[in-house]
C-alpha positions as CSV (number, residue, x, y, z in Angstrom):
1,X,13.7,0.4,11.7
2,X,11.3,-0.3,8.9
3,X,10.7,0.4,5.4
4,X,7.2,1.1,4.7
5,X,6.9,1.5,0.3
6,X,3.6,2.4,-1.0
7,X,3.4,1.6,-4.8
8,X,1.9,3.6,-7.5
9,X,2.8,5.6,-10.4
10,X,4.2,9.3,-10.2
11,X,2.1,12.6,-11.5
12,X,-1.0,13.8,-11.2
13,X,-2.6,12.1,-14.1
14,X,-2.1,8.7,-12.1
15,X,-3.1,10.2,-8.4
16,X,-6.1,8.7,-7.8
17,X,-5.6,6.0,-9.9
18,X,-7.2,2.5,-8.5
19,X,-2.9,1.3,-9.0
20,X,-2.2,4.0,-6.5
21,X,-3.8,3.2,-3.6
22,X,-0.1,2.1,-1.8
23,X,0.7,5.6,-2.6
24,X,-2.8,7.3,-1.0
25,X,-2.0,4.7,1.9
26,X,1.4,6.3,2.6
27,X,0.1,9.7,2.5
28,X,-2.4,8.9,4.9
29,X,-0.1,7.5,7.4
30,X,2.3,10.7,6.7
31,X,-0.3,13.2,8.0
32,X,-1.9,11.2,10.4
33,X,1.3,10.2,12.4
34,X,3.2,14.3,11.3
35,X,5.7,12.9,9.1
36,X,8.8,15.0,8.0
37,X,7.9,16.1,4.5
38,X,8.6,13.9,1.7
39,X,11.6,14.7,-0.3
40,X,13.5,13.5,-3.4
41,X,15.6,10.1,-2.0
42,X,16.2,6.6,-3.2
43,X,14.6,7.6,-6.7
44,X,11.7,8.2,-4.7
45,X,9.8,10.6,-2.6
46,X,10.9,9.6,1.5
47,X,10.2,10.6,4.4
48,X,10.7,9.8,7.9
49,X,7.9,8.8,11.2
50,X,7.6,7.5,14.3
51,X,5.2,4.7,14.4
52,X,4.3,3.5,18.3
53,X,7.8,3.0,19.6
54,X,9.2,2.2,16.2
55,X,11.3,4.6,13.7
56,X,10.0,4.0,10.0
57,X,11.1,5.2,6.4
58,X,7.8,6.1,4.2
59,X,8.8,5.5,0.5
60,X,7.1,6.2,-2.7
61,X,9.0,5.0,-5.3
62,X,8.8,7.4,-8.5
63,X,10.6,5.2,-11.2
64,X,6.7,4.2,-12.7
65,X,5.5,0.3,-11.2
66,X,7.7,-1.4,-13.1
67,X,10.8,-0.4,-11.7
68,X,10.0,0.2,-8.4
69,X,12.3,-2.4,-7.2
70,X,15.2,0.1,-7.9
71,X,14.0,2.5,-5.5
72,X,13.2,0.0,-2.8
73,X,16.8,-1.6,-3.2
74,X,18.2,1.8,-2.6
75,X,16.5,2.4,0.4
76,X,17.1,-0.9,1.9
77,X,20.7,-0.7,1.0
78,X,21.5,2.8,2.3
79,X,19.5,2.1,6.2
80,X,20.8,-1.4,6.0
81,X,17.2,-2.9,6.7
82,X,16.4,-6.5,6.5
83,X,14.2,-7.9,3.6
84,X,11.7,-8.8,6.8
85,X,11.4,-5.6,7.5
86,X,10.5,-4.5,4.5
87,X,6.4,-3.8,4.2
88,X,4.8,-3.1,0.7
89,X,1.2,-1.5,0.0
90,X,-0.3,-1.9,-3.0
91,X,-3.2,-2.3,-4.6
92,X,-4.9,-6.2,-4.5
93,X,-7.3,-7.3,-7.5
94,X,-7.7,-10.5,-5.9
95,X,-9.8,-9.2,-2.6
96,X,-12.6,-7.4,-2.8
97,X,-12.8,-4.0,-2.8
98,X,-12.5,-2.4,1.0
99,X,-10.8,-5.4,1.9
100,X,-7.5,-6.1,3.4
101,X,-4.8,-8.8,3.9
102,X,-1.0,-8.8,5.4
103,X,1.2,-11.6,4.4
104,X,4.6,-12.6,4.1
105,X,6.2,-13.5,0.5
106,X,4.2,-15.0,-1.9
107,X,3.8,-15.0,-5.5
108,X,3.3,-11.5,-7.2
109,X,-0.3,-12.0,-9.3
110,X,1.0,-10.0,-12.3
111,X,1.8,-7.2,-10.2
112,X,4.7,-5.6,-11.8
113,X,5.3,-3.6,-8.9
114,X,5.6,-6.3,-6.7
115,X,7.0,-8.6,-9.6
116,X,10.4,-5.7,-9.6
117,X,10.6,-5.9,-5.9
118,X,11.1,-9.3,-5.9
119,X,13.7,-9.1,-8.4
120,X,15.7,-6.8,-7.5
121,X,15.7,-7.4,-3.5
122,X,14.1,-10.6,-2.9
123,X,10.6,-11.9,-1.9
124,X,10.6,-12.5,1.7
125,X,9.1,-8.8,2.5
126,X,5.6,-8.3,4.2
127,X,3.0,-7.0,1.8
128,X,-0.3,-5.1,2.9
129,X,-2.7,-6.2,0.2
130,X,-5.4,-3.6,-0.8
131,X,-8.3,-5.0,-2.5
132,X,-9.4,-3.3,-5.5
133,X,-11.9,-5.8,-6.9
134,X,-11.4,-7.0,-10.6
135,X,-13.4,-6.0,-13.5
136,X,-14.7,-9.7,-14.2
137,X,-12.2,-9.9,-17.7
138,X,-8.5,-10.0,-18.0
139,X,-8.6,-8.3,-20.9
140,X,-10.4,-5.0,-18.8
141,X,-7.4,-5.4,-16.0
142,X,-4.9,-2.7,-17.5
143,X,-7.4,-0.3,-18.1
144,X,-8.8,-0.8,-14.7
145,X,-6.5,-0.2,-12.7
146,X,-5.2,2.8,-14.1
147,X,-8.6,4.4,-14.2
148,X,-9.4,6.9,-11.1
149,X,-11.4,5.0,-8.5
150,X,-15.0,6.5,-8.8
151,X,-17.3,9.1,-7.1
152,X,-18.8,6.0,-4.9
153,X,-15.7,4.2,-4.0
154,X,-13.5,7.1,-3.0
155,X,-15.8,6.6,0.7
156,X,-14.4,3.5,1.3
157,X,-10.9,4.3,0.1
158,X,-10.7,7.1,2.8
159,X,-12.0,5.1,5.5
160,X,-9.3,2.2,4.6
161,X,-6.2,4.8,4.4
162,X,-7.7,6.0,7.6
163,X,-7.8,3.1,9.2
164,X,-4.6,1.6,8.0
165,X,-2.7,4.7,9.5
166,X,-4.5,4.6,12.6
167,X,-3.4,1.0,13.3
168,X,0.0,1.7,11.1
169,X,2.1,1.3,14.7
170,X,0.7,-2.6,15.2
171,X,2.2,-2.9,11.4
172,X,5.0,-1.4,12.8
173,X,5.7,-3.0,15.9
174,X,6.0,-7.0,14.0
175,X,2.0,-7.3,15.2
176,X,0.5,-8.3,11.7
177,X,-2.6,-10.4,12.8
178,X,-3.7,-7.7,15.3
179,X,-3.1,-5.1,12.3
180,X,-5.2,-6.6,10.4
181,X,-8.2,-7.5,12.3
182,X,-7.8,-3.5,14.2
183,X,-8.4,-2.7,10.4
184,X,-11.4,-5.1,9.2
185,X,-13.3,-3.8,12.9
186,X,-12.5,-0.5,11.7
187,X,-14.1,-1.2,8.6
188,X,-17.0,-3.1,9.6
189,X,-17.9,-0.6,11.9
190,X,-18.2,2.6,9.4
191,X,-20.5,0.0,7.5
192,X,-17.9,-1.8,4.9
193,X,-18.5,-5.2,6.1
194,X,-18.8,-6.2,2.5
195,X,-18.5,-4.4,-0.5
196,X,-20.8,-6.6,-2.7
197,X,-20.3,-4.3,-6.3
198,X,-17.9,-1.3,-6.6
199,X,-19.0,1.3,-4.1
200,X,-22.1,-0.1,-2.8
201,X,-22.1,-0.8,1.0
202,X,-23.5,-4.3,2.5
């Protein structure tokens, strides 16, 4: 079993947020693989899917970023799942936008989501990095990211939630590097080769 966490903040006023694209991810990967419906868990919203061959819990922690840790300990603890199998979306400001990267561990990039995860259970758990771009300044990061993505990025955010759920069951099975190159085809097929400014295609 695995424990697949998408990270964002709860309520409508952060939906589409660019900090909540784990969260759009999870959804996505919900519907396109018929999900039971999410329900109040883990101080969370859960649910449960098949993935391939592979049973997985879908989490979206609703304790705000910074405490997300405490909903992902909770989880973990209760299904008894291994820190290894424990695979975290969230949004990347290191990659460019469109872009996506698996790895294991790592350091956190003053992601406080990630930063409570680590603290709380440990940093040996896979993370799908989403790249969001960064605003040039790190004094323009807060607002940033918890601004909506706009009119001409919400394209490419589709076609990456897409793609991420169709491939979800490689994620799933332990098959990271074919994950992520099934994804960047994927991409680089519907014309997101390279995402040069926000929105604008190569």
């Amino acid at each position: 079993m695995r424990l697949l966490v998408g990270l964002g903040n709860p309520g409508a006023s952060y939906a589409r947020n660019r900090h909540n694209i784990g969260f759009l991810a999870i959804d996505e990967i919900a519907r396109r693989h018929r999900a039971a419906p999410f329900r109040r868990r883990f101080q969370g919203e859960a649910s449960e899917a098949v993935l391939g061959s592979e049973r997985v819990i879908l989490l979206k922690p609703q304790t705000f970023m910074n405490e997300s840790g405490r909903a992902v300990g909770e989880a973990q603890r209760f299904y008894k799942i291994a820190l290894s199998d424990v695979i975290v979306f969230h949004d990347e400001l290191d990659l460019a936008p469109a872009k996506m990267r698996v790895k294991l561990g790592g350091g956190n990039a003053g992601h406080n989501g990630l930063r409570s995860i680590t603290a709380l259970c440990g940093n040996d758990y896979r993370r799908v990095r989403l790249g969001i771009g960064h605003p040039g300044d790190k004094a323009l990061v807060h607002g940033y990211v918890l601004n909506d993505f706009g009119k001409s990025e919400t394209p490419w955010v589709e076609d990456l939630c897409a793609a991420l759920a169709d491939h979800a069951a490689l994620l799933a099975a332990g098959e990271d590097a074919s994950f992520q190159n099934k994804v960047h085809l994927a991409m680089e097929g519907r014309g997101w080769g390279e995402v040069k400014t926000l929105g604008q295609r190569n």
